[in-house]
N, C-alpha and C positions, 0 to 999 in steps of 0.2 A: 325844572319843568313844572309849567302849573296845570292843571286840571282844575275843573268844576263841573260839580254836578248841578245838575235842575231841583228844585225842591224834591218836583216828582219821582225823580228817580231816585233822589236819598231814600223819599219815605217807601217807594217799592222795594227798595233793597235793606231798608231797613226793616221791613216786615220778613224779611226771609230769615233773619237772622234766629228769631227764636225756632224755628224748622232747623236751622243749622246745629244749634247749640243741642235743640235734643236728640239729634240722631251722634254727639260729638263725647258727652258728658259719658266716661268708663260707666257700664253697668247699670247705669242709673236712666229714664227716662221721667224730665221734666214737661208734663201736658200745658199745650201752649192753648191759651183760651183767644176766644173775640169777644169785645164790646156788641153789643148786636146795634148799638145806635148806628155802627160803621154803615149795617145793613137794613137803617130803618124802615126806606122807598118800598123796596122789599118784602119786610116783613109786613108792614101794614097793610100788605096786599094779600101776601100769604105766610101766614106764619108758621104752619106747618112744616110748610114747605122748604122754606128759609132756611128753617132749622133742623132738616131733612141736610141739605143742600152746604150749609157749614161743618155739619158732622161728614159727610162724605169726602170736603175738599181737606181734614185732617184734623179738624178742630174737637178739644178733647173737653175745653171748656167752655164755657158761655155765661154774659153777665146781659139779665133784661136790664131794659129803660123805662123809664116811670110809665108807660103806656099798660105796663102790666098791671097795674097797681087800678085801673079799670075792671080785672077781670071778676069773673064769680069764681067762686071757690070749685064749681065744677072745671071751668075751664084751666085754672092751676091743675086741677089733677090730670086733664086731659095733656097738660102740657108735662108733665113730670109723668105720664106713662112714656109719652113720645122720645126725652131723656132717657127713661131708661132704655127703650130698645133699643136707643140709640148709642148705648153705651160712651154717654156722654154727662156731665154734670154741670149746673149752676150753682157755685158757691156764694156769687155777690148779686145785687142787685142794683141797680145805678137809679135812682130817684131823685121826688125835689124836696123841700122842707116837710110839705105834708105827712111823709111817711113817719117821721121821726114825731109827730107833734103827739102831745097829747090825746085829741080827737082821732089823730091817721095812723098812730103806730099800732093799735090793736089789727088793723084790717092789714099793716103790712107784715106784723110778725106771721099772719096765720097766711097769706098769701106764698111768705118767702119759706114758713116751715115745709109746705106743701111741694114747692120744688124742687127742696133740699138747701136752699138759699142759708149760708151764714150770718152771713155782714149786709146789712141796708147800708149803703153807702148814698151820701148825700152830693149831688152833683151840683149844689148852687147854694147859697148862703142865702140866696136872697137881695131884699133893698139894707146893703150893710156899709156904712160909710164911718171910716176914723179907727183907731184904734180901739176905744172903748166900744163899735158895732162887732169888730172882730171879736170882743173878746166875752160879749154875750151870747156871739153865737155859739164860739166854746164851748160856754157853759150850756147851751142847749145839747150839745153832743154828748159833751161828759153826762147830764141828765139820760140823756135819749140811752148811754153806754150804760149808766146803773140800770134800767130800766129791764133792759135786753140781758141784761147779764143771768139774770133768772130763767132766760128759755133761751142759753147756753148760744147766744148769737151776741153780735157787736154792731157798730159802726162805724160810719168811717165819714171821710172826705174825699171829693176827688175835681185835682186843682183845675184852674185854667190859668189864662197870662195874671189877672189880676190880682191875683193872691203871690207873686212875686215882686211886686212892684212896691216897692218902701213907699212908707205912709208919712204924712207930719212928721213924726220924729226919727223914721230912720228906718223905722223897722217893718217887715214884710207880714203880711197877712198869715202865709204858711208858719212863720217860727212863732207868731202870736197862738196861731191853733195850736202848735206843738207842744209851748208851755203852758197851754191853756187845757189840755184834755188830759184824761189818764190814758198810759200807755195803751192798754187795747182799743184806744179808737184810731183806727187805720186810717194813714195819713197815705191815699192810693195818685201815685205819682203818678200825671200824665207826661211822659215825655214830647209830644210831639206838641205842647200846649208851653212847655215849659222851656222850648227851645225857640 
């Protein structure tokens, strides 16, 4: 007998599963986070609110999108009281190159200190083409990772289809960054990009 599913209903039912796995796991409770890009329409409407609104449907973690990396240092604090009441955290942050650069990582370390943010994760490489573009970006993360390592944060990567896809000689975008970075910069797996 064959079955098939619809995309949508994979990926509904595959969002239920980390709800599964933590009510499943002996003794232990693992906090299932959201991307808030999932709820960007949303929040750019009401952020508040949003994040009101994710914390109540279960969500124990939350990762912003570069849209934060706008705000004023009052409004990070206004947003990390709202975490706390809501006994909820941000350990990541999802951005684009600028956060990492030279010029942009000061305003993102004091941003992400402020909501309790670990890891700047990088959501896009850029205009990066061939092996030898992967492999400067590398080096800009491994830079971006020495950098950070001094006010006890990292970062990271986070794929989409293209970074799978072997290049001129064979090899993939993601295992070029892997051998390209030191171990603490976070290689954040998207699976639903990756499938």
């Amino acid at each position: 007998m064959s079955s098939s599913l619809s995309r949508r209903t994979f990926l509904a039912l595959a969002g239920t599963v980390p709800f599964a796995l933590r009510g499943s796991a002996a003794g232990t409770t693992v906090p299932v986070g959201l991307e808030l890009y999932s709820v960007r329409d949303a929040l750019q409407k009401d952020l508040m609110g949003t994040v009101r609104a994710v914390a109540q449907a279960g969500y124990k973690l939350v990762e912003f999108y570069s849209p934060y990396y706008s705000w004023t240092t009052d409004q990070a604090k206004d947003v990390r009281k709202l975490l706390d009441d809501l006994d909820i955290k941000c350990l990541s942050t999802h951005n684009g190159p600028q956060a990492i650069s030279a010029d942009g990582m000061a305003k993102a370390v004091e941003l992400n200190q402020i909501i309790g943010s670990k890891y700047i994760i990088v959501a896009s490489a850029g205009k990066t083409s061939g092996a030898d573009g992967w492999k400067t970006f590398a080096g800009t993360l491994a830079t971006a990772a020495e950098k950070l390592r001094e006010h006890k944060m990292a970062t990271g990567f986070h794929n989409h289809q293209i970074e799978w896809k072997p290049l001129e000689g064979g090899e993939r975008p993601m295992d070029i960054l892997a051998k390209n970075t030191p171990k603490d910069v976070v290689l954040q797996f998207d699976a639903g990009t990756a499938i």
